[in-house]
Structure formats: C-alpha cells, structure tokens
ROTOR-639359 format. One line per field, with one value per residue: residue number from 0; residue in one letter; y, x, z of N, C-alpha, C in turn. Coordinates in steps of 0.2 Angstrom, whole numbers, plus 5000, padded with zeros to 4 digits. Example, Ala and Ser with C-alpha at 12.3 -4.5 7.8 and 13.67 -1.06 7.14 Angstrom:
BEGIN
resi [0 / 1]
resn [A / S]
n.yy [4972 / 4989]
n.xx [5066 / 5064]
n.zz [5039 / 5035]
ca.yy [4978 / 4995]
ca.xx [5062 / 5068]
ca.zz [5039 / 5036]
c.yy [4984 / 5000]
c.xx [5066 / 5064]
c.zz [5039 / 5039]
This chain:
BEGIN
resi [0 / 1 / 2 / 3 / 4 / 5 / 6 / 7 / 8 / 9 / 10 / 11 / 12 / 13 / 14 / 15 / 16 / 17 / 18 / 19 / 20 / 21 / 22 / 23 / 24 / 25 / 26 / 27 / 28 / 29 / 30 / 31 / 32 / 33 / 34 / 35 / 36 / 37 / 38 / 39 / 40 / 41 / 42 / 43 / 44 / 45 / 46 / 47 / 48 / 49 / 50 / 51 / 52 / 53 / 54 / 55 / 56 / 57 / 58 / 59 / 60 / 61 / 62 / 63 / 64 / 65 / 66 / 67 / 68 / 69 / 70 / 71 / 72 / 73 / 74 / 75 / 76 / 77 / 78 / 79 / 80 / 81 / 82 / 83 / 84 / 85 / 86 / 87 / 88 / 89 / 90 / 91 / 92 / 93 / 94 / 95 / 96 / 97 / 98 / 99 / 100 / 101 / 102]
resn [X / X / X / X / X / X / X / X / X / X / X / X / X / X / X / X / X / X / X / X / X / X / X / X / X / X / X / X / X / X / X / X / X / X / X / X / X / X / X / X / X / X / X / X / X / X / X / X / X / X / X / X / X / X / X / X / X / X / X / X / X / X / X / X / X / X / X / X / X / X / X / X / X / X / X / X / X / X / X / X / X / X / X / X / X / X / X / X / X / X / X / X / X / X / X / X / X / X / X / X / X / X / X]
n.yy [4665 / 4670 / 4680 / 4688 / 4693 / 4696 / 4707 / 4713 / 4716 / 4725 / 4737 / 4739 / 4743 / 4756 / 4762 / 4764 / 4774 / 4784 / 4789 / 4791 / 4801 / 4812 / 4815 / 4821 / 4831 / 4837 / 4838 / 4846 / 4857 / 4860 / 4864 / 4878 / 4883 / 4888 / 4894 / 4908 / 4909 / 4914 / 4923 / 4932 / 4935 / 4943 / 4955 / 4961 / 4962 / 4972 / 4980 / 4984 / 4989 / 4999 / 5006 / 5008 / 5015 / 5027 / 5032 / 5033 / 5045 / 5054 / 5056 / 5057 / 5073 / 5081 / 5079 / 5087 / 5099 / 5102 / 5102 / 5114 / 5124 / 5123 / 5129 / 5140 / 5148 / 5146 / 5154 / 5167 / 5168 / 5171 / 5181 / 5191 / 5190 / 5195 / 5208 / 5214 / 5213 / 5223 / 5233 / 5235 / 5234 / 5242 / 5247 / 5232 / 5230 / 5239 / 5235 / 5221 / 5225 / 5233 / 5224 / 5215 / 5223 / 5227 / 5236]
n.xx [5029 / 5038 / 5044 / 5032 / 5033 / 5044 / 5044 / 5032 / 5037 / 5048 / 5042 / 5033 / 5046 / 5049 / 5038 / 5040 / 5052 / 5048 / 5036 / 5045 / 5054 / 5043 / 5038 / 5050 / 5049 / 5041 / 5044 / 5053 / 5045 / 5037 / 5045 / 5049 / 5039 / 5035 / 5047 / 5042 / 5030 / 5036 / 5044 / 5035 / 5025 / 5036 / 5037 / 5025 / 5025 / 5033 / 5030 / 5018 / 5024 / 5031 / 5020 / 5012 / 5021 / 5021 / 5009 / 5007 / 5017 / 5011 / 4999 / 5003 / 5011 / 4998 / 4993 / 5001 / 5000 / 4988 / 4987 / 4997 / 4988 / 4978 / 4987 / 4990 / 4977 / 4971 / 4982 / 4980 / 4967 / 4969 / 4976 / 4969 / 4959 / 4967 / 4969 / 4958 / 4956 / 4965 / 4960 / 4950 / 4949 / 4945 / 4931 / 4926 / 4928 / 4921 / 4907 / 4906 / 4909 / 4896 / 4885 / 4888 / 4884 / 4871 / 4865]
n.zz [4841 / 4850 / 4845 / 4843 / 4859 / 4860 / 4855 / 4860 / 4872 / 4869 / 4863 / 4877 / 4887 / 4878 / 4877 / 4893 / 4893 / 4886 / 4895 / 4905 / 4903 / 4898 / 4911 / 4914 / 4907 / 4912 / 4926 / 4924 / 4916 / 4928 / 4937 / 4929 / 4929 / 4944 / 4945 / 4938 / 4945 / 4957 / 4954 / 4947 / 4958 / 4969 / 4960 / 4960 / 4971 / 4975 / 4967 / 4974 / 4986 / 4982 / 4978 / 4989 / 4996 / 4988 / 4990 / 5004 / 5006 / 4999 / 5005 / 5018 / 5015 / 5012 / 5025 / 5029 / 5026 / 5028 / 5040 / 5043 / 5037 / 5045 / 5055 / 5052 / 5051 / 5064 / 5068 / 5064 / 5066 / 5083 / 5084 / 5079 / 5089 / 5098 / 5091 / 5092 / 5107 / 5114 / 5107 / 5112 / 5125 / 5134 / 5133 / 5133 / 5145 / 5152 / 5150 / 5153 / 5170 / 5169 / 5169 / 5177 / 5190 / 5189 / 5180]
ca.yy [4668 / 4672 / 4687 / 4694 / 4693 / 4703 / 4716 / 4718 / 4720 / 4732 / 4742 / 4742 / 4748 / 4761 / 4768 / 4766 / 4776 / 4790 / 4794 / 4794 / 4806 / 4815 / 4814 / 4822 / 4835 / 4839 / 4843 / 4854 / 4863 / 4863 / 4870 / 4884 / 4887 / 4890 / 4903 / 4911 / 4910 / 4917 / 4930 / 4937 / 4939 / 4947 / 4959 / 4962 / 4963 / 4976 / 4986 / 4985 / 4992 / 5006 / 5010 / 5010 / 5021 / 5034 / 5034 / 5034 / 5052 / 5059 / 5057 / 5064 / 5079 / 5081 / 5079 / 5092 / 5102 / 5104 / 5103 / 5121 / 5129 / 5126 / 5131 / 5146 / 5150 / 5144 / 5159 / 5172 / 5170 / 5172 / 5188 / 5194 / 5192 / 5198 / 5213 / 5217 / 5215 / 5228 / 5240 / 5236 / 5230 / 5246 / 5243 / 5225 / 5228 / 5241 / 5232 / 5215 / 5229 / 5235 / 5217 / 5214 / 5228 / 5225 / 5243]
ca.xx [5026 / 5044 / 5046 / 5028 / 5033 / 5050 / 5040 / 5029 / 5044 / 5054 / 5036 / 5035 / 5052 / 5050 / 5034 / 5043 / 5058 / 5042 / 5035 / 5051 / 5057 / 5038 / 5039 / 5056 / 5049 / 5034 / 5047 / 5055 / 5042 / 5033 / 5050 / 5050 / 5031 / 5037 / 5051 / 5039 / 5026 / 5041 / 5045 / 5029 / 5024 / 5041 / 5036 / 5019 / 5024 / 5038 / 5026 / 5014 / 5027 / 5032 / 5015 / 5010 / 5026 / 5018 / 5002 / 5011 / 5020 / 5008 / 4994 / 5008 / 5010 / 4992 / 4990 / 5006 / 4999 / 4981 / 4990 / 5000 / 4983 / 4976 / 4989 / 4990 / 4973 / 4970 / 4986 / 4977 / 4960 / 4971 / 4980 / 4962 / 4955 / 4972 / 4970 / 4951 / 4955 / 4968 / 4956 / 4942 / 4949 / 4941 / 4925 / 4924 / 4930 / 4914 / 4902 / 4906 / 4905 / 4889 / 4884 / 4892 / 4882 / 4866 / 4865]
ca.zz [4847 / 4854 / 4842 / 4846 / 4865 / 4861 / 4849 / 4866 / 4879 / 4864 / 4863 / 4883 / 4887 / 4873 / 4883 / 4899 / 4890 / 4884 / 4900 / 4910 / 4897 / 4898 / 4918 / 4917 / 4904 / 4917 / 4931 / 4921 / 4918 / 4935 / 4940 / 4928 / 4933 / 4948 / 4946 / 4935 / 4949 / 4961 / 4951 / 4947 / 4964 / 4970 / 4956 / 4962 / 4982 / 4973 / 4963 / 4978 / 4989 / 4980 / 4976 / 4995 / 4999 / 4986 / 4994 / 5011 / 5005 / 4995 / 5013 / 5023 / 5012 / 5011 / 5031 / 5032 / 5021 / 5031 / 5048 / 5040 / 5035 / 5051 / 5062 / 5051 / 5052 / 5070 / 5072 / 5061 / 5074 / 5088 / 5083 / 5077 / 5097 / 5103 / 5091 / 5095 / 5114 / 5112 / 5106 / 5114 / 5130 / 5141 / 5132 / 5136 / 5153 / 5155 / 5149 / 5161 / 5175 / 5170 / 5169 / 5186 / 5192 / 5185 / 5175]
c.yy [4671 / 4679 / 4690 / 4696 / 4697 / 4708 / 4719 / 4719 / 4724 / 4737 / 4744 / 4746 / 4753 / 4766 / 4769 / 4773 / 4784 / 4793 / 4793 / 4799 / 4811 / 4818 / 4819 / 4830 / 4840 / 4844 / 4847 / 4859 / 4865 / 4868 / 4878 / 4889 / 4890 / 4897 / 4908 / 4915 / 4917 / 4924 / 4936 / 4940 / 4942 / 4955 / 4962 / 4967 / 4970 / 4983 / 4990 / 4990 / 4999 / 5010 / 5014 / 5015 / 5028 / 5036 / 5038 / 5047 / 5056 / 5063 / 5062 / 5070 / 5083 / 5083 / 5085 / 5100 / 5107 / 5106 / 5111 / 5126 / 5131 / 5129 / 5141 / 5151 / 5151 / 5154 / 5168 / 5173 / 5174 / 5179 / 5194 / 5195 / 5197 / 5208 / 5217 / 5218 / 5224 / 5234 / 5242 / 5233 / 5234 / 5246 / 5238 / 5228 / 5232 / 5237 / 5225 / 5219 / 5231 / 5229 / 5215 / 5218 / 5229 / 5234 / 5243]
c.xx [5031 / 5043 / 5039 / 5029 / 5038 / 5047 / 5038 / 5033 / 5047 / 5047 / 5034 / 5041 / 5053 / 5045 / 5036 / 5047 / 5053 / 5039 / 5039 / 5053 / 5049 / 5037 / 5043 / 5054 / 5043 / 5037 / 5050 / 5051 / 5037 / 5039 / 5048 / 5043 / 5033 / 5039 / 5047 / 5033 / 5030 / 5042 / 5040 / 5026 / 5030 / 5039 / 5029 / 5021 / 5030 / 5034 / 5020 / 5017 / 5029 / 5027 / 5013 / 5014 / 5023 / 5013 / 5003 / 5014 / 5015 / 5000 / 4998 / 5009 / 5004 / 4990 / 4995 / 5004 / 4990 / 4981 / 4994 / 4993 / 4978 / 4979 / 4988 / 4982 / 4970 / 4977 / 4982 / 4970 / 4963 / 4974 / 4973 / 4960 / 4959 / 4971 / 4964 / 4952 / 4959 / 4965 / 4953 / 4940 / 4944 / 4933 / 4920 / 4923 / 4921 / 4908 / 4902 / 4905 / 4898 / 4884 / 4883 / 4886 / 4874 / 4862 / 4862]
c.zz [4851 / 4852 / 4844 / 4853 / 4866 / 4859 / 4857 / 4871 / 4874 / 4866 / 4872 / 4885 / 4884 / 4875 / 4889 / 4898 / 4889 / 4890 / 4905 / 4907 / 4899 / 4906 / 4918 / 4915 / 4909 / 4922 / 4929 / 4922 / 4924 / 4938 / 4936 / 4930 / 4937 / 4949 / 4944 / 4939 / 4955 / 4957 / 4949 / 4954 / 4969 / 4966 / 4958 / 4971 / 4979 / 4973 / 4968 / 4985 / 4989 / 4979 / 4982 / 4998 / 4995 / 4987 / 4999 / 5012 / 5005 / 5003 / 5018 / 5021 / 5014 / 5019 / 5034 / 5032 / 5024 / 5039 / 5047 / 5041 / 5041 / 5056 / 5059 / 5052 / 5060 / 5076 / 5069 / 5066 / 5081 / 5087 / 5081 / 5084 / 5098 / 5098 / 5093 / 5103 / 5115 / 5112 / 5108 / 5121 / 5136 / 5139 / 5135 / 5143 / 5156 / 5156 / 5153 / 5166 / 5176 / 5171 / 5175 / 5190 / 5193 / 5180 / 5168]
C-alpha cells in the first residue's frame, strides 16, 4: 500500500513538473504572439502611412495641377475681354448711349 502511495506522489509531482513546464512554454509563446502581434501592426500603421503620404502628394499635385489650369484659363478669358474691349470699346460705348438715350 506504501509503494502505491509513493508511485501516486512520483506520478503527481511528475504532472506538476508537466504543466509548470507547459505553463512556462505558453508564456513563451503568448510572449512571442505578442511581439509578432506588435510588429505586424507597426508594419501595418508604416505601410499605411506611407501609403497615405502618396495619396496626400499625389491629390496635392492633382489639386495644383487644376488650380494652374484654371488660373490659366481664368487669365486667357480675361485678356480675351480686355482684348475685345480694346477694339470695341467706341462701339460699346455707342450702343450703352443709344440705350441711354432710348434710340
């Protein structure tokens, strides 16, 4: 009876011995999850950054680029009146007179 009573304290302390040992091998790897977890989303919040900086650029270009074509065109209108008043400034001017006038 003595010696089945040792076998089951040798076979307990040998399962204690197993999942502290299994326990220890858990925090391990919940640690390495972790940094894996860590690293992945640095890498992420990275790839996402940079990607949002070449959005960033590429709108700004795009908005530089639209902002250009209309001052350009905005100055092409404007040299367009100025050059028809020019021409056609004693024209005009008549025709508001006769207007004026009721003629």
């Amino acid at each position: 009876m003595e010696t089945v009573i040792k076998k089951l304290s040798e076979i307990e302390v040998a399962a204690k011995k197993i999942m502290d040992n299994a326990n220890a091998e858990l925090k391990v790897l919940d640690a390495r999850m972790q940094e894996n977890s860590d690293a992945f989303d640095a890498q992420v919040e990275a790839d996402t950054r940079r990607r949002l900086g070449e959005l960033r650029d590429n709108l700004e270009k795009e908005n530089n680029a639209a902002l250009k074509k209309l001052k350009d065109d905005t100055e092409k209108g404007l040299s367009y009146l100025n050059q028809y008043y020019e021409e056609h400034h004693e024209a005009l001017a008549d025709e508001i007179v006769k207007k004026i006038i009721g003629v």
